[in-house]
N, C-alpha and C positions, 0 to 999 in steps of 0.2 A: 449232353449239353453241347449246345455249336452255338461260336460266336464267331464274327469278323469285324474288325477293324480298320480304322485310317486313322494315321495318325503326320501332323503337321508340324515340323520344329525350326526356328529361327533365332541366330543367334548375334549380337553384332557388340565389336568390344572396340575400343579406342583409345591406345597409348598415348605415352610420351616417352621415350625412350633417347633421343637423341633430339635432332632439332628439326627432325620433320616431323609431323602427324601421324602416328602408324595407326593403323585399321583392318582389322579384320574381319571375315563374315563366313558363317556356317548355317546354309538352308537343306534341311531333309526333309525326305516326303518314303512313309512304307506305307505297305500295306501287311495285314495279319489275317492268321483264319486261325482255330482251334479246336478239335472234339474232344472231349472227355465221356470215358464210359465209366457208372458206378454199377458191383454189380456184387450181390451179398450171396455169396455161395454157401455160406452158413449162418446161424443168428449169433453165431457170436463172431462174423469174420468180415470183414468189408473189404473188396478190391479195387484200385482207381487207377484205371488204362488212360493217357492224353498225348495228343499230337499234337502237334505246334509247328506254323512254319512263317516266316517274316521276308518279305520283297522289299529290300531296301535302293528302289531302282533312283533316288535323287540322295546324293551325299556329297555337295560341292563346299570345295573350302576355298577361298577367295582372298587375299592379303595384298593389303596396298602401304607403299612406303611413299608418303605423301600424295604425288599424281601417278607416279610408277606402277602399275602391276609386279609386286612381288611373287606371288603363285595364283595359280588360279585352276583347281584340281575337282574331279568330278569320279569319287571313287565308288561306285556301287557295290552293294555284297548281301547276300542270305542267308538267312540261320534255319534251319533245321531241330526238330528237339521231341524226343520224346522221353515219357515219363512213367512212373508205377511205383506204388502207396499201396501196402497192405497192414491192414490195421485188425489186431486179432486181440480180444477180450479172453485169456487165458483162462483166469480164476474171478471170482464175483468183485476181489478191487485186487488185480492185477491184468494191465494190460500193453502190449506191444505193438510197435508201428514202425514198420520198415518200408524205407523208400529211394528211390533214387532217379536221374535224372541226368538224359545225356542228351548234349548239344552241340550240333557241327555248323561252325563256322565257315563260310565258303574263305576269309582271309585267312585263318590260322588254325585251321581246321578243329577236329573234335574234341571234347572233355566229358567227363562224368562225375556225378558229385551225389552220393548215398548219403541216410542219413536214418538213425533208429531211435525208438526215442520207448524207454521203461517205465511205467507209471502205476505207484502201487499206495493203495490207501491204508493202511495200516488202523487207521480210526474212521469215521466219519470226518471229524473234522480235521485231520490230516492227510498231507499226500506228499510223496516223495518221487521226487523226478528223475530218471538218469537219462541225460541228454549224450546223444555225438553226432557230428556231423562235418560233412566239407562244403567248400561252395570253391568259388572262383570268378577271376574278372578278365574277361576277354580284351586283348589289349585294343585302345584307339585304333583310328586309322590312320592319325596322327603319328602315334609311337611306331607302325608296323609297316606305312608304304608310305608315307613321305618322301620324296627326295625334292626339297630345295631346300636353295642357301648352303645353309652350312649344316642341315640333317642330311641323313641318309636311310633309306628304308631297311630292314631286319625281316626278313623272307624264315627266318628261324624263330624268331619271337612266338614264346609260349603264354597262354593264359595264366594268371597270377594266381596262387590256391592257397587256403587255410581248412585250419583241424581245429577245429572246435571239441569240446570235451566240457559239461558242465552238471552241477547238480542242485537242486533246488528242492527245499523244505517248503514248505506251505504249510498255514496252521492256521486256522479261524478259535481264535483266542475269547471273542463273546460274541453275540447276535449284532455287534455294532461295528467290532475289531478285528481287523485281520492284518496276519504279516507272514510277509516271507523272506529266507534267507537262499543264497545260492553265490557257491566258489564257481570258478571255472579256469580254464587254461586252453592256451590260441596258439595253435603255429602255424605260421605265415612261411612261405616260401618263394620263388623263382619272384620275387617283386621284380619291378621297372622302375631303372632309374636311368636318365640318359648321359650318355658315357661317349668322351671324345677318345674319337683313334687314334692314338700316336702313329697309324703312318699315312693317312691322310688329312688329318688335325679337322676332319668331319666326326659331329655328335651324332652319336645310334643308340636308339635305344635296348637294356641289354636285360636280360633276369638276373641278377647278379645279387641279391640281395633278399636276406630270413629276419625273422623277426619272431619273439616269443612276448605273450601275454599272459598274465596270471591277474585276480582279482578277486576281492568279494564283494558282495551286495547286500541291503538289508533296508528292507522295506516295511514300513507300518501303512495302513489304509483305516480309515475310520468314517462310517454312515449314519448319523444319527436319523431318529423318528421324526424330528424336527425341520429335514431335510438341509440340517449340514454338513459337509462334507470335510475331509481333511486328510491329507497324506506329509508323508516325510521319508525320506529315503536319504541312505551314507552308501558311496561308492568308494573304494579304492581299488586301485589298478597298479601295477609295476608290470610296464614295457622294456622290451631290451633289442636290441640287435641281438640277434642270433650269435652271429661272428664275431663279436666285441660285446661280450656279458654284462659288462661294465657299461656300455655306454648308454643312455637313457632314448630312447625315439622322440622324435622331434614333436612337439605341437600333440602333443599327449599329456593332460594335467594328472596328478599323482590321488588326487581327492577330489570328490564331486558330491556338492550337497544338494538337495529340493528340498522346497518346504511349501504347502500350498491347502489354502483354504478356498473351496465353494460354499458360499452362501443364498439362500433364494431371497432377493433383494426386494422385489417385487412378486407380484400375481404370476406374471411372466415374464420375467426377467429373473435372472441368474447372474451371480457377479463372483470372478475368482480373482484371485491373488493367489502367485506364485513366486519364490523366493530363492536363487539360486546360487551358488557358491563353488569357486572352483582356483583348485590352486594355480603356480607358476605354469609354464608352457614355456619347452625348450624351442630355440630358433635351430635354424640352420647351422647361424653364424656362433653358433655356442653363446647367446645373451639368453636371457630370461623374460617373459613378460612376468607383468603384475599378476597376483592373484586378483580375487575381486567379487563383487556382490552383487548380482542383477533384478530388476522386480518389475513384474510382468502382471499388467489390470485385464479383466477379460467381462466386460458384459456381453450377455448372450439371451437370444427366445430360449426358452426352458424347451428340449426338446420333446416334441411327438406328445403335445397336452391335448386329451382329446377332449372332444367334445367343444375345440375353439376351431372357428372354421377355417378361420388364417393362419397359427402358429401350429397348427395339428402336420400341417404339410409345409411351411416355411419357418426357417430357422436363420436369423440376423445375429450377427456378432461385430461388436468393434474391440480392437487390442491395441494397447499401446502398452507397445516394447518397451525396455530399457527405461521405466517408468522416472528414474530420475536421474537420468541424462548422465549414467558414469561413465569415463572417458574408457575407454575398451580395446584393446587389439590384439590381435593373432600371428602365430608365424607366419612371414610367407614364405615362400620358395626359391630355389636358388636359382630364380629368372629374375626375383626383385632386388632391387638394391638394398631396401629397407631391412632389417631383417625382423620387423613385426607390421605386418597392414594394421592402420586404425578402421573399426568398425561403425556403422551405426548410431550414432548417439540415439536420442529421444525418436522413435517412429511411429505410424499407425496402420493400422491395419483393418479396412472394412472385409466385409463375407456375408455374401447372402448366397444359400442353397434352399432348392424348390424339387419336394420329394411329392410325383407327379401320382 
């Protein structure tokens, strides 16, 4: 498989921070190529070779304080990455899949992130998963070569990494019901948070900061003959700071509900309701938001109906969020004053996709 790519991004935001108009603007322009080789050197073994490599030659950041030019920076950079995925069917329902994945940065050079994943069926209708795996977040070009104002660039700056560790039950409970459960556990590491210097009273950004995640999940799914649909799912999570056990992570709710029915409303048309629930959310500034109830409408063309010459290849949706207008907001960051953004009330949302 070879693909290549172009890809176009524009960004443009507008303060109010003091008593002039502040303005900022981020346009990139890459380009991508990719090959992937699949290549079965046994029937029960699959191996996946890929390359990857990304021209990010336009990455200009542009900042105006009123009529002023504030900065106006033009950082180019390219990634490099290769990859390999071997997926080996051991016994008739056991099987392995080991992979991993390394990428060099031209700003902060290389990482790598493995990932194996155990999968055994014990019944037909069950399956038991052992998940691990790493990833990570390469930092901005913001956080890593800035120097105006009052930032200063970090020529040291590491990519951000987490440990994943998870396991998951699945069990098809009747020909209609299914559900599954799964724990898991997260460590976060070298995070980025940006940090003034006491001796030049300039912010840098630093790695400076762990964090651990534990949780469990529990999912029901339900398909009737009828063609309705239904799921419900309970999440809880307990986040910490690594270095303070005690202290809870910001803008991380402790419980999280769904609940959601699809109905075929019409011939061709499909209508969901979704139902969402989710506790407090800690700030910055040590306040709390509200928990809260969200409810989300979704008519949709029933997809890929054959034998309709129109909806077989085009699929229309309209959604209207926040179905009844609750007042809503989140943490935000210790650049806002606030220490919760109000969100979105009541919105809508058209989507038309044309499958050629």
């Amino acid at each position: 498989m070879w693909r290549g790519y172009y890809d176009h991004y524009v960004y443009k935001g507008t303060y109010y921070p003091y008593e002039n108009l502040y303005r900022d603007r981020n346009a990139s322009d890459w380009v991508g190529s990719e090959l992937q080789l699949r290549w079965d050197p046994r029937p029960n073994s699959r191996l996946t070779f890929g390359a990857e490599y990304q021209e990010h030659w336009r990455a200009e950041y542009l900042g105006r304080d009123g009529d002023a030019i504030d900065f106006n920076l033009d950082l180019p950079y390219s990634i490099l990455s290769f990859y390999l995925q071997d997926e080996n069917q051991l016994t008739q329902n056991l099987a392995l899949t080991f992979g991993i994945r390394w990428d060099d940065y031209s700003t902060v050079g290389s990482v790598s992130a493995p990932r194996v994943a155990l999968v055994y069926h014990p019944r037909q209708s069950s399956t038991l998963k052992l998940l691990y795996g790493e990833a990570f977040r390469a930092p901005s070009l913001w956080e890593s070569k800035t120097d105006v104002n009052l930032y200063k660039s970090n020529p040291a700056l590491m990519p951000e990494r987490i440990k994943t560790r998870e396991a998951v039950w699945e069990q098809r409970l009747s020909a209609a019901l299914f559900g599954a459960l799964s724990v898991y556990n997260y460590t976060m590491r070298d995070l980025i948070d940006p940090v003034v210097d006491p001796v030049d009273t300039l912010t840098q950004h630093r790695n400076i900061s762990r964090a651990k995640a534990s949780g469990l999940e529990a999912e029901l799914e339900a398909r009737l003959p009828s063609g309705l649909q239904g799921f419900a799912s309970l999440a809880y999570q307990n986040t910490r700071d690594a270095k303070r056990q005690k202290q809870a992570l910001t803008n991380s709710p402790r419980r999280l509900v769904k609940i959601g029915v699809v109905y075929p409303a019409l011939k061709h048309v499909q209508a969901a309701v979704e139902l969402q629930y989710e506790t407090e959310r800690v700030t910055v500034y040590k306040t709390k938001t509200a928990p809260c109830w969200l409810a989300n409408l979704r008519l949709s063309t029933a997809p890929g109906l054959k034998g309709n010459s129109v909806f077989e290849h085009l699929n229309i949706s309209l959604s209207v969020n926040n179905l009844f207008n609750v007042a809503l907001q989140t943490p935000g960051g210790v650049e806002h004053r606030q220490p919760a953004i109000t969100q979105n009330r009541r919105h809508y949302q058209v989507k038309v996709q044309c499958k050629l």
